[in-house]
C-alpha positions as CSV (number, residue, x, y, z in Angstrom):
1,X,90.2,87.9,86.2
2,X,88.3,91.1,86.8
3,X,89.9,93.4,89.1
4,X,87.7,94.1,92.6
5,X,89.4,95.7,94.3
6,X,88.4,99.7,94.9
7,X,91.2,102.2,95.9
8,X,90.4,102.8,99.5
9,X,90.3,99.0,99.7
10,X,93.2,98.2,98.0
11,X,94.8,101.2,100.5
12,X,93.5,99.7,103.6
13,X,94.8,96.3,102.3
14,X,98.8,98.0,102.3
15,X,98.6,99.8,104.9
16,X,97.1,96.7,107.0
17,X,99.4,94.9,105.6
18,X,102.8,97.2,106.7
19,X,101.5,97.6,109.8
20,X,101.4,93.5,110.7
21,X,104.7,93.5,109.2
22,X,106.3,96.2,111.5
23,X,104.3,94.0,114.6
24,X,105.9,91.2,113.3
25,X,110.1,92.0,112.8
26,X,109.8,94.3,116.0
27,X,108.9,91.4,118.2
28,X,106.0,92.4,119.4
29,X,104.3,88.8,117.7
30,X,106.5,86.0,117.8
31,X,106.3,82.6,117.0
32,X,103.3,80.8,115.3
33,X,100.9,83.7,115.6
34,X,103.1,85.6,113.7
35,X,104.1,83.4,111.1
36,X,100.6,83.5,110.6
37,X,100.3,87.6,110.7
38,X,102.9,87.6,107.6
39,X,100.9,85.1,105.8
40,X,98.4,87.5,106.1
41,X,100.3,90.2,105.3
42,X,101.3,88.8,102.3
43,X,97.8,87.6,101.1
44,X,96.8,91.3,101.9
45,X,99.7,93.1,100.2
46,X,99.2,90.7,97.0
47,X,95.5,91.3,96.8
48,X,96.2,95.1,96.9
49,X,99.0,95.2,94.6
50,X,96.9,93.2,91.8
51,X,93.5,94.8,92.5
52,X,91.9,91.0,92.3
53,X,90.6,89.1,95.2
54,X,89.5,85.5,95.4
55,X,87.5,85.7,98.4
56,X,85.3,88.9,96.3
57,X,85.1,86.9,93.3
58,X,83.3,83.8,95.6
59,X,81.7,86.3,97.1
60,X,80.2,88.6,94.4
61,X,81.7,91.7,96.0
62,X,83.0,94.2,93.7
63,X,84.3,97.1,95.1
64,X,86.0,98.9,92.4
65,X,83.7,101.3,91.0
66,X,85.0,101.3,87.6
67,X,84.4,97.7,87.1
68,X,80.5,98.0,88.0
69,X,80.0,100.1,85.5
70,X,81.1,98.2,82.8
71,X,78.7,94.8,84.2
């Protein structure tokens, strides 16, 4: 697959992602709800680690710039 994922995106993803994390093991969300913010997490933190994105590919959103340029 073709990475989509730009830099700022894929930054905003982490940092998202950390943050729901810290909300989640300092008990500020508990229970289903977040179970739910790590799965999150984890889809966020994976999609920003590989630079690929499902949801972008269904989508037709490309937001890396280097990978327009070569279309």
């Amino acid at each position: 697959m073709k990475k989509n994922v730009g830099m700022t995106d894929r930054a905003v993803r982490i940092v998202i992602a950390a943050i729901l994390v810290i909300l989640y093991f300092s008990g500020v969300v508990t229970g289903t709800a977040g179970m739910t913010l790590l799965i999150v997490a984890a889809i966020l933190l994976i999609t920003g680690l590989f630079r690929i994105c499902g949801l972008y590919a269904l989508l037709g959103i490309n937001t890396c710039p280097n990978q327009r340029k070569k279309e």
